[in-house]
N, C-alpha and C positions, 0 to 999 in steps of 0.2 A: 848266314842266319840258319838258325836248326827249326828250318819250317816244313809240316808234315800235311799235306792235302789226302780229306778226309773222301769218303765215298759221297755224303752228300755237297761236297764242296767246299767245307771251311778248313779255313786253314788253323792250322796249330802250330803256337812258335814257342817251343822250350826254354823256359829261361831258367830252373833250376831242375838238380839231378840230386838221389839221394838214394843210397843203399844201407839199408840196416842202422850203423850210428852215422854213416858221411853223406856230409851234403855237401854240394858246390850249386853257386849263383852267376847269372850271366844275364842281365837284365835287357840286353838287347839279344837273345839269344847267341848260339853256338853251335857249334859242329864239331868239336875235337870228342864230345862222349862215343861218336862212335867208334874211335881208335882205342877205347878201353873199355876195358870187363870190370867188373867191382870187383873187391876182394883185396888181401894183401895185411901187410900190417898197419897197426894203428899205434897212436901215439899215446894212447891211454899205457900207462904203468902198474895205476895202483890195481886192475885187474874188475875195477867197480863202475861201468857206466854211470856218468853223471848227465841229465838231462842238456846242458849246455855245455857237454864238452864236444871239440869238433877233432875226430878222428883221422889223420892224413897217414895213409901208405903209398902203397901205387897205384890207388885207382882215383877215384872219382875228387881227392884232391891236389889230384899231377896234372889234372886238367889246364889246359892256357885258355885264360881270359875267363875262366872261373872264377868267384870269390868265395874264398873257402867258408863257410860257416858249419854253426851247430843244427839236430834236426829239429829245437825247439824253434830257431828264428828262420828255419824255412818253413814250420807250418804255420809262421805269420807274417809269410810275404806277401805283401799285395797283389794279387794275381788274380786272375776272372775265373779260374779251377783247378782246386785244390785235389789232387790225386793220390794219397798213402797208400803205397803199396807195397810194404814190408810186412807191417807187425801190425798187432793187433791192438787195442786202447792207447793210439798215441793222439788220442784228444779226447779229454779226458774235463771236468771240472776245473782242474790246476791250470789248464791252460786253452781252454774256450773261449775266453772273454781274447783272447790274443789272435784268433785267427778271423782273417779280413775276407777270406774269398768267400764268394756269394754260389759258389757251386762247387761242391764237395764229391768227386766220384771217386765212390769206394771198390779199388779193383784186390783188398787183401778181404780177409772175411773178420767184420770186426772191428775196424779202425777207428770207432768213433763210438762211444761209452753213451747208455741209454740216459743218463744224466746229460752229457752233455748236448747230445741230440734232441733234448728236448728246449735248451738255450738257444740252440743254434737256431729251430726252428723259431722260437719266439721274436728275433731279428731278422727274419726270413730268409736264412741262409736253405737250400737247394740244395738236398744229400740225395744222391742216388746212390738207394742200398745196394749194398756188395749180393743180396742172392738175386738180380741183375746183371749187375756190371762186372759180375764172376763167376759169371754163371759157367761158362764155356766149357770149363774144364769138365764138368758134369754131366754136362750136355753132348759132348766128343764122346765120353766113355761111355753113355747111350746107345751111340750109333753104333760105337767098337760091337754092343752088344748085340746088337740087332742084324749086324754082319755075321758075326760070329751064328748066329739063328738059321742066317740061308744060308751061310757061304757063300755071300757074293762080297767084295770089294770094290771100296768107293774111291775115285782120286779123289788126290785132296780140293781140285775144284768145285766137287757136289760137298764136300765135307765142310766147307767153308760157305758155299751157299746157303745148305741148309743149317749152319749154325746160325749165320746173318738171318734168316728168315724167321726162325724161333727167336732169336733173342729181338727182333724188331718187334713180333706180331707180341710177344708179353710187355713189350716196353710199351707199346701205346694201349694196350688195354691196361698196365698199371695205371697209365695216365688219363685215360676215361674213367675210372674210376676211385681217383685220389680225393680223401675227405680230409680235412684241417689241416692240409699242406703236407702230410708224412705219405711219400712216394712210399716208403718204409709200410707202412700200415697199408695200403694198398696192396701192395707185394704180396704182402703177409695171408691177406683175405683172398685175393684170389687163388691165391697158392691153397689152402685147405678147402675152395670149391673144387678145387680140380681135384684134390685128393679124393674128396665127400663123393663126387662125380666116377671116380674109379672105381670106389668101393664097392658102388652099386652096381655100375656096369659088372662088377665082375661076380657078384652076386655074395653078401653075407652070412654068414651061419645063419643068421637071425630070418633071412629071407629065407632059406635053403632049408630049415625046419617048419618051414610057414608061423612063424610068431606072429610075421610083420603085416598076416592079414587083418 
């Protein structure tokens, strides 16, 4: 079984994989995705992605005890968390009413159309925004910089502690402060206090002419 134990304990069991247009399903999980890379040829001809066509080269539909499908009927498989982490708007109005998971974590930037984000949330589906859950990358090349400042280097052990520690201490003050269920709208607010909050720390033209007495 392709089960992943989490830092706070829980476990996670993969039961579908999908890169770009291929997916593959394995409803009791699996273990053979880690002997392969995505990538390779596809089966498509006519050169025109179709929303339900399912693409097989050598990757992710060589897989044993996969079943191969398209990425429209893997972002409505029944599953407890829905994770796109390709492309951007692949849920979209045309195909909201079709997806079943009740927690949606966006690790691409994007994956989920302000239209249908607003569906989802009216059934109580559970999106945690990508400037979260994607955050990381942003956040490392932070530190790059702040290295880069003293000349000191971090192992990647303190580089990983303290990405976990920023990305915990925002996650739960998004969640102390979430109004009409949008984790998203929360994000969003706290994110332009801290902006609001820098500005001043670092003092405005506006301050710096005395306007602002």
């Amino acid at each position: 079984m392709s089960r992943y134990k989490t830092g706070i304990g829980a476990l996670i069991l993969v039961v579908f994989l999908g890169f770009l247009m291929k997916a593959a399903y394995a409803q009791g999980g699996n273990d053979e995705h880690k002997k392969h890379h995505p990538g390779g040829a596809t089966s498509n001809t006519s050169g025109v992605p179709g929303p339900n066509d399912v693409y097989c080269g050598c990757s992710v539909c060589d897989l044993k005890g996969y079943q191969k499908i398209s990425n429209q009927e893997l972002l409505a498989l029944d599953v407890d968390i829905l994770v796109p982490a390709a492309l951007e708007n692949v849920i979209t109005m045309d195909n909201v009413e079709d997806v079943k998971a009740p927690i949606i974590l966006e690790v691409v930037n994007g994956p989920v159309s302000h239209e249908a984000e607003s569906a989802l949330l009216e059934k109580g589906t559970i999106i945690i925004p990508d400037v979260i859950a994607n955050s990381g990358g942003v956040i490392v090349s932070y530190f790059e910089w702040v290295q880069n400042l003293s000349g000191d280097v971090w192992s990647l052990d303190k580089v990983n502690k303290k990405l976990s520690e920023r990305i915990i201490f925002s996650f739960e003050q998004m969640l102390a402060n979430t109004q009409d269920d949008s984790l998203r709208a929360s994000a969003y607010i706290l994110a332009l206090k801290r902006i609001e909050e820098a500005v001043y720390a670092k003092g405005s033209e506006e301050y710096f002419s005395g306007e602002s007495a």
